[in-house]
VOPAGU-2260 file (C-alpha; in pm, 1 decimal, decimal comma):
REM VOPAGU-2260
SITE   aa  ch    i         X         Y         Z
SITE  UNK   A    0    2938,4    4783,5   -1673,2
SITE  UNK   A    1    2744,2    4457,3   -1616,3
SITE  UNK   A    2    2481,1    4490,7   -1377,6
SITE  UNK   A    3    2382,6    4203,5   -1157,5
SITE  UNK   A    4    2139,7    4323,1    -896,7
SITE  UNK   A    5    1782,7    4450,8   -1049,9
SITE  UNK   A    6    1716,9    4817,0    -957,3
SITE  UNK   A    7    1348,7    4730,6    -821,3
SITE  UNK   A    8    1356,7    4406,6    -669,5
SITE  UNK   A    9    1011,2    4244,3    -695,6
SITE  UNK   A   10     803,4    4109,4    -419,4
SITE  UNK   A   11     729,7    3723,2    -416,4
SITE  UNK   A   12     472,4    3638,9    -195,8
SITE  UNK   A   13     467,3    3218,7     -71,1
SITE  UNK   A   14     179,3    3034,8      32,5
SITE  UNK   A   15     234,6    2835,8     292,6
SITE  UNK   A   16      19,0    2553,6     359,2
SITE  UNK   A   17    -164,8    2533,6     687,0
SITE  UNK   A   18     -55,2    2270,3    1001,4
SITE  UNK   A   19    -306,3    1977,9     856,4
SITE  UNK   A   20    -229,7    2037,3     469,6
SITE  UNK   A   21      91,9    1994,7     503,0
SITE  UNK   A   22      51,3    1731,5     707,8
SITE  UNK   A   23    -199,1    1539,3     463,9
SITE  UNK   A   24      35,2    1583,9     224,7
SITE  UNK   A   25     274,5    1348,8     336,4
SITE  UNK   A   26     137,4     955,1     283,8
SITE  UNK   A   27     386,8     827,8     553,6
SITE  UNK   A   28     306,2    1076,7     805,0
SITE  UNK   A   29    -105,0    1057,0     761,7
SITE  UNK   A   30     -56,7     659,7     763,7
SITE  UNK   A   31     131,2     629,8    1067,6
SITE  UNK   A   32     -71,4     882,7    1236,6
SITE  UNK   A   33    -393,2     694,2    1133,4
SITE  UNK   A   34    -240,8     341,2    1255,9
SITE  UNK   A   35    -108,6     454,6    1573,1
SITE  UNK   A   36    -420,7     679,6    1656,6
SITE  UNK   A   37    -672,1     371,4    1556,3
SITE  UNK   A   38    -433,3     144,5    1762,9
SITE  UNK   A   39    -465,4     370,2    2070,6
SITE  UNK   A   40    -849,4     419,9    1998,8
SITE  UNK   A   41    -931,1      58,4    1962,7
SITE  UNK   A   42    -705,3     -23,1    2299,8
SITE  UNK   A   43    -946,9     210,1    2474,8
SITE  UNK   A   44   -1226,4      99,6    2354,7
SITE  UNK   A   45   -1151,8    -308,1    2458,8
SITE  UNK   A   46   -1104,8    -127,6    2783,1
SITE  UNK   A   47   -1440,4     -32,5    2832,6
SITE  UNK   A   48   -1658,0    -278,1    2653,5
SITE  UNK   A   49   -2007,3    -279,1    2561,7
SITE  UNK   A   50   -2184,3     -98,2    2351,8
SITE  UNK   A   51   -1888,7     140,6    2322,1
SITE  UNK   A   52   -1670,3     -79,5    2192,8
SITE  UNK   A   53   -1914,5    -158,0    1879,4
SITE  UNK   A   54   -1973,9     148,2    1774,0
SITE  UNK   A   55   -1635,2     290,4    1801,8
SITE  UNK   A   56   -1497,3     -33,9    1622,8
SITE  UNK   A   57   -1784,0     -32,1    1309,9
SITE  UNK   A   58   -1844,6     351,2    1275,3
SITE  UNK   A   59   -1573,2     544,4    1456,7
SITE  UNK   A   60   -1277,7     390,4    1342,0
SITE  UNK   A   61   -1380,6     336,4     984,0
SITE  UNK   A   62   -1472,4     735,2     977,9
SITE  UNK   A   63   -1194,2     813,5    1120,4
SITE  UNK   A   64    -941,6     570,8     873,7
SITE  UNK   A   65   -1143,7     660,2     553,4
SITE  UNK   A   66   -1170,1    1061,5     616,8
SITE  UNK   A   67    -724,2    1037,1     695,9
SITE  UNK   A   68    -719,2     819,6     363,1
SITE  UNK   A   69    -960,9    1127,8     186,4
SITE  UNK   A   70    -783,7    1405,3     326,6
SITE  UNK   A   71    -435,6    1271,6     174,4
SITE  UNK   A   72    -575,5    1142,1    -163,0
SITE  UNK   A   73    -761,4    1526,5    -196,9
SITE  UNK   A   74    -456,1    1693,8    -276,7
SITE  UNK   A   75    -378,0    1459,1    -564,3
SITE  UNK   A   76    -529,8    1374,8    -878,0
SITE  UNK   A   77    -761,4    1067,1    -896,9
SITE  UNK   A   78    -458,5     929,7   -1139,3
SITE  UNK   A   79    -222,2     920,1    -885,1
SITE  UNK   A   80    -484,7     729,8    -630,3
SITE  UNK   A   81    -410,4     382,2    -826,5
SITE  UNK   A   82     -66,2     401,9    -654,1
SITE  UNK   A   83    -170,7     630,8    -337,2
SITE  UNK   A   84    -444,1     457,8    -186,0
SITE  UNK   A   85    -255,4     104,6    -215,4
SITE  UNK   A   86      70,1     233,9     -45,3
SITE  UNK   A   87    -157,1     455,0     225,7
SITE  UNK   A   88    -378,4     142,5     336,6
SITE  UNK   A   89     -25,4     -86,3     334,2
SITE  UNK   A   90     127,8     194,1     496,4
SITE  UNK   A   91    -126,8     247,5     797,6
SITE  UNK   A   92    -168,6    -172,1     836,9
SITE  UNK   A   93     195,2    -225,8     899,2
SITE  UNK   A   94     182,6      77,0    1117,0
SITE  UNK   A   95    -115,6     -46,8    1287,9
SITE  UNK   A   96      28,3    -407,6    1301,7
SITE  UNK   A   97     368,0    -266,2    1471,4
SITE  UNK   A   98     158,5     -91,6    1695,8
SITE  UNK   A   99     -44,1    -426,5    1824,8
SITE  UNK   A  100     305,0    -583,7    1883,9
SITE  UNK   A  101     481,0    -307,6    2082,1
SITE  UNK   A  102      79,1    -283,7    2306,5
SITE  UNK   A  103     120,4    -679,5    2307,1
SITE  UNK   A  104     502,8    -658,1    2427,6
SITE  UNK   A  105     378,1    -411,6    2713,7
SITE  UNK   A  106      90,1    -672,0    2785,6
SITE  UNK   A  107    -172,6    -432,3    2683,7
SITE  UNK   A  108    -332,3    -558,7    2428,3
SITE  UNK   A  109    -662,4    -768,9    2439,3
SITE  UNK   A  110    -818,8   -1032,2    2191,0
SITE  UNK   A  111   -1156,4   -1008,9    2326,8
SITE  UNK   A  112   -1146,7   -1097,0    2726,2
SITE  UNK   A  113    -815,3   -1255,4    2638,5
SITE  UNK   A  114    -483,8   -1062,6    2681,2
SITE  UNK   A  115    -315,0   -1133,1    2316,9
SITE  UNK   A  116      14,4   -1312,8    2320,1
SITE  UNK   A  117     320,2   -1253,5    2033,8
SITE  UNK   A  118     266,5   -1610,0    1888,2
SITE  UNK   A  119    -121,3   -1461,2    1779,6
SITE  UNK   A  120      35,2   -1135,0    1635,0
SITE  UNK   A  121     123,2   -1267,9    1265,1
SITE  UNK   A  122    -236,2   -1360,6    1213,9
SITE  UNK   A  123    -373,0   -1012,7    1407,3
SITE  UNK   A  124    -102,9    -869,1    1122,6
SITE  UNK   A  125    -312,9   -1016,9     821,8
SITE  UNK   A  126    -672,5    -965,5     958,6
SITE  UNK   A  127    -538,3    -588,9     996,3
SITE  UNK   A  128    -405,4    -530,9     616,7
SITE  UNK   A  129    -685,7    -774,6     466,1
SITE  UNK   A  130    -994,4    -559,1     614,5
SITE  UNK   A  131    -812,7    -236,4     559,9
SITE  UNK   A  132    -719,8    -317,2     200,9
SITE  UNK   A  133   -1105,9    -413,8     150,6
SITE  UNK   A  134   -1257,7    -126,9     352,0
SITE  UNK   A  135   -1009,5     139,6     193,9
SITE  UNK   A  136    -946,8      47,6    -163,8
SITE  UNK   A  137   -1352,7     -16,9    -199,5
SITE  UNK   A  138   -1414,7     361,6     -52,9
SITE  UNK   A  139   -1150,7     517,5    -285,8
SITE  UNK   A  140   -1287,3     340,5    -598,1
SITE  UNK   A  141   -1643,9     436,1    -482,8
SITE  UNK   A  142   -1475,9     831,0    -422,3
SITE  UNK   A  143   -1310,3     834,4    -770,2
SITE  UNK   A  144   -1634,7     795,2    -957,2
SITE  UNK   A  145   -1780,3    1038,4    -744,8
SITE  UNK   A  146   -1509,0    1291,0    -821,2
SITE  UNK   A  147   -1533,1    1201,9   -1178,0
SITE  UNK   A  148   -1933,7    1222,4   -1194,2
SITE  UNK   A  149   -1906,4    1603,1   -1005,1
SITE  UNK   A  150   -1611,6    1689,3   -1195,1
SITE  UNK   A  151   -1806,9    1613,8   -1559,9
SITE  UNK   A  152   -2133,9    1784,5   -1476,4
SITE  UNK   A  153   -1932,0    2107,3   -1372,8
SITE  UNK   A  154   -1794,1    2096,1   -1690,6
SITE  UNK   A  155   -2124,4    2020,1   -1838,8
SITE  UNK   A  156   -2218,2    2306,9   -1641,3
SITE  UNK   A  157   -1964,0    2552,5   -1801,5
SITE  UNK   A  158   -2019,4    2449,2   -2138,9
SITE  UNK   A  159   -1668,9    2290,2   -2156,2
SITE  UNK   A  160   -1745,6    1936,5   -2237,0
SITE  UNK   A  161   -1473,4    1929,9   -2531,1
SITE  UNK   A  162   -1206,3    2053,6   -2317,0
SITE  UNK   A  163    -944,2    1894,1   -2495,1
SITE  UNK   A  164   -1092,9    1966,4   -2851,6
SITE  UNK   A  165   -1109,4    2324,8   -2768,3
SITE  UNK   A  166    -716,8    2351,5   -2651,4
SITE  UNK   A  167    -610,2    2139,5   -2969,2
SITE  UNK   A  168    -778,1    2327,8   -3163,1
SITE  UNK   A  169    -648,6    2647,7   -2979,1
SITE  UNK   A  170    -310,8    2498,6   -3032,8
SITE  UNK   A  171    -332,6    2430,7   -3397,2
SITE  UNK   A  172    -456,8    2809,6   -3453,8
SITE  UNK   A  173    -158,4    2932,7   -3255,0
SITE  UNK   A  174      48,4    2706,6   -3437,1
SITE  UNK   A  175     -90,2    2849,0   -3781,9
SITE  UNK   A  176     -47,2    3198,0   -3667,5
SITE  UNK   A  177     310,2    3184,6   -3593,5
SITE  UNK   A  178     394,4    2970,4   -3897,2
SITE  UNK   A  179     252,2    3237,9   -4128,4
């Protein structure tokens, strides 16, 4: 008789990711988090002026956009980045741009002193993508080379420079074997 149940089942054990990799996973998720949460950040900071206002718009919100866009493109290969970072910083503009309409709808949102009206939002839209596109696709090229100037010395470091020479040639002795 057939059996169909193993006699000793064997244990598979999952990894789960944690709360923020799995979140940073996702390139919808991270970019609408990252354009609502600049949004919200930026509202608060027309709010109280001053000083404030230039920091958190020159050094807090481009930390805060380029360590989201880092996070995301981490758990991919730098390959993959010609397509991620494009669709991330598209992604978070639009999200960013929706966000300054809905804040403009309520009557919330400023242009300097100025409370912004809907007629200004289509040119708001393209000052948002146009600086993010510069300020995000400039860090992720200047990333990539980093990655790929750590990534060669560690191999340097290991004595694996030929990687790829070493599993051809591993391949054409296996190859060799079994044909004999």
């Amino acid at each position: 008789m057939l059996r169909f149940f193993p006699r000793h089942p064997i244990e598979w054990s999952v990894h789960e990711p944690a709360v923020l990799q799995r979140l940073s996973l996702s390139l919808p998720l991270v970019a609408i988090t990252a354009g609502v949460a600049i949004q919200l950040f930026e509202l608060v900071l027309a709010h109280v002026g001053g000083w404030w206002a230039v920091v958190g718009r020159f050094v807090i919100v481009p930390i805060v956009l380029l360590g989201l866009a880092t996070g995301h493109l981490g758990n991919f290969t730098v390959k993959s980045w010609l397509w991620r970072a494009p669709a991330f910083t598209v992604a978070e503009a639009a999200t960013e741009a929706l966000t300054v309409a809905m804040l403009t709808l309520l009557g919330a949102e400023r242009t300097g002193t100025q409370q912004t009206e809907l007629r200004e939002w289509p040119g708001l839209a393209a000052d948002i993508l146009t600086s993010r596109l510069m300020l995000v696709l400039s860090f992720t090229l200047i990333l990539a080379g980093v990655v790929q100037l750590v990534r060669r010395e560690l191999l340097k470091r290991e004595h694996r420079s030929a990687t790829a020479e070493k599993i051809h040639e591993e391949h054409q002795r296996q190859t060799h074997h079994a044909s004999q």
